[in-house]
C-alpha positions in Angstrom: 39.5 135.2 42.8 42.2 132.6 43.1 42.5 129.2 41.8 42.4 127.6 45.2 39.6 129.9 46.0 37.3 128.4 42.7 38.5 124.4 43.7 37.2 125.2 47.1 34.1 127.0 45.7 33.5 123.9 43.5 34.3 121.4 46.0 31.7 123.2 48.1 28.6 123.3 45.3 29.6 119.9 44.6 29.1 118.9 48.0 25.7 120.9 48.3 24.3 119.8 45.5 24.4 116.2 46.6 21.2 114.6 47.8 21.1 115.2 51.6 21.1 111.7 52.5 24.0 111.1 50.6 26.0 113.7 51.4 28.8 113.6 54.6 28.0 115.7 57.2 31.9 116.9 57.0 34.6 117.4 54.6 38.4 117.0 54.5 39.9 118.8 52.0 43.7 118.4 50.9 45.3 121.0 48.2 48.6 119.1 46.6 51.9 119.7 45.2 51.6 119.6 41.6 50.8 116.0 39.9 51.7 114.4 36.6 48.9 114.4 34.2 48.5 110.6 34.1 47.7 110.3 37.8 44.4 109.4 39.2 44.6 110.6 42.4 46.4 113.2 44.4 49.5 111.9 46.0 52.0 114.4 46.3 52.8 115.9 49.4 49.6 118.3 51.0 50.1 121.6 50.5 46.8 123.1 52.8 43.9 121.8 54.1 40.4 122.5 55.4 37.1 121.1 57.0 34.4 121.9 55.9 30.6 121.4 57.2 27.2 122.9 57.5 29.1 126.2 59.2 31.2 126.8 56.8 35.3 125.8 55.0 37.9 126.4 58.3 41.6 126.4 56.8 43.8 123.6 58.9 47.4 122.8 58.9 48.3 120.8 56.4 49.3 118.1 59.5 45.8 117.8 60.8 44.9 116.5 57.8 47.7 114.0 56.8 47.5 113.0 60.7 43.7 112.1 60.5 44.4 110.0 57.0 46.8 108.2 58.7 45.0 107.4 61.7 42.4 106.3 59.2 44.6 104.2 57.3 44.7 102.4 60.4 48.2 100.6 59.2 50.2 102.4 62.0 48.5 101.2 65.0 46.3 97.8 63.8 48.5 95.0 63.7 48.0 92.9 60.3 48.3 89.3 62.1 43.6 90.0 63.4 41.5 91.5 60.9 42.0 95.2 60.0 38.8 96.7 62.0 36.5 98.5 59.3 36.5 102.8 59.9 34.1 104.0 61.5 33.7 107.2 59.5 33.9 105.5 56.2 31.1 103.6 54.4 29.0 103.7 58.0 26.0 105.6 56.7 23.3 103.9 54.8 24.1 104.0 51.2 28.1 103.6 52.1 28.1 107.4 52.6 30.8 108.4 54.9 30.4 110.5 57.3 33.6 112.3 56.6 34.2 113.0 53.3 37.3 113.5 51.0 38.3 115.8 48.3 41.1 117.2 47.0 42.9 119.6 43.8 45.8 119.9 42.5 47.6 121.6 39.7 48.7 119.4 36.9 52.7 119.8 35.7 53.4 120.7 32.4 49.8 122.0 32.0 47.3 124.6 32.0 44.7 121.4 33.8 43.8 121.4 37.6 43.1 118.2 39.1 40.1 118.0 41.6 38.1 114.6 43.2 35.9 114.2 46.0 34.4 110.9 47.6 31.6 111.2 49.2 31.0 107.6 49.8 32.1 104.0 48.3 30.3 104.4 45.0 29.6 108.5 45.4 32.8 110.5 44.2 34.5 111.5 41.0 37.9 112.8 39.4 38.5 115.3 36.7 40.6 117.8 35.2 39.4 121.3 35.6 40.6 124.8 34.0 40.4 128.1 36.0 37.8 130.7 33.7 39.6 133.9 33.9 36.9 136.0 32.7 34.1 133.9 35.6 36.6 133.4 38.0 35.7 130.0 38.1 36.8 126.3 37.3 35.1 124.0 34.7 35.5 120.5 34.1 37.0 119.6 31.3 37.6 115.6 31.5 36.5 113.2 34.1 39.6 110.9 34.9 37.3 108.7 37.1 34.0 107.8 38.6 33.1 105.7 41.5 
């Protein structure tokens, strides 16, 4: 198995395990360039992407993705001078679930440590470094860099 095949498996158990009502129905998944180890979020330039749901993880292009954060962000088409308009997909379940999730991995420079979060909602998500199991085939935390 590959390392972007365990970060997806994890992202996906992580995702299942959650409590129904607190999960999002879908997730956006973003795998990055590689990051420095003092980051605390993914924010180099996206690799591949997926969705992922009740039916399964489809691959996307890498553009879908960064095209729906953007639209998201709403900076590119809200002017600043009203109030920015709240998203409608984020922190509009009960709970401040969203109903389109976020997660991401990435490998760490200079190291053996992958970096993976997800947000599930406002105070639901959680970033750590991870190292791929060669003998399991899987990733295990290692560190938690943040929780929400």
């Amino acid at each position: 198995m590959s390392i972007q095949q365990a970060c997806l498996d994890e992202i996906h158990r992580l995702w299942l395990e959650a409590e129904e009502n607190m999960r999002p129905y879908s997730v956006w998944i973003a795998e990055h360039s590689h990051i420095s180890k003092y980051c605390a979020h993914a924010d180099t330039p996206v690799c591949h992407a997926w969705l992922m749901d009740h039916d399964g993880i489809e691959e996307r292009s890498a553009s879908d993705y960064v095209r729906f954060r953007t639209v998201q962000s709403g900076v590119h088409w809200n002017s600043l001078t009203i109030p920015v308009l709240p998203s409608t997909i984020f922190n509009d379940r009960p709970f401040r679930i969203h109903s389109i999730g976020l997660a991401s991995f990435a490998p760490v420079s200079d190291s053996e440590l992958i970096y993976l979060d997800f947000i599930w909602g406002g105070t639901s998500g959680r970033g750590a470094h991870y190292k791929f199991g060669e003998e399991k085939q899987l990733i295990v935390c290692v560190k938690n860099v943040w929780i929400s």
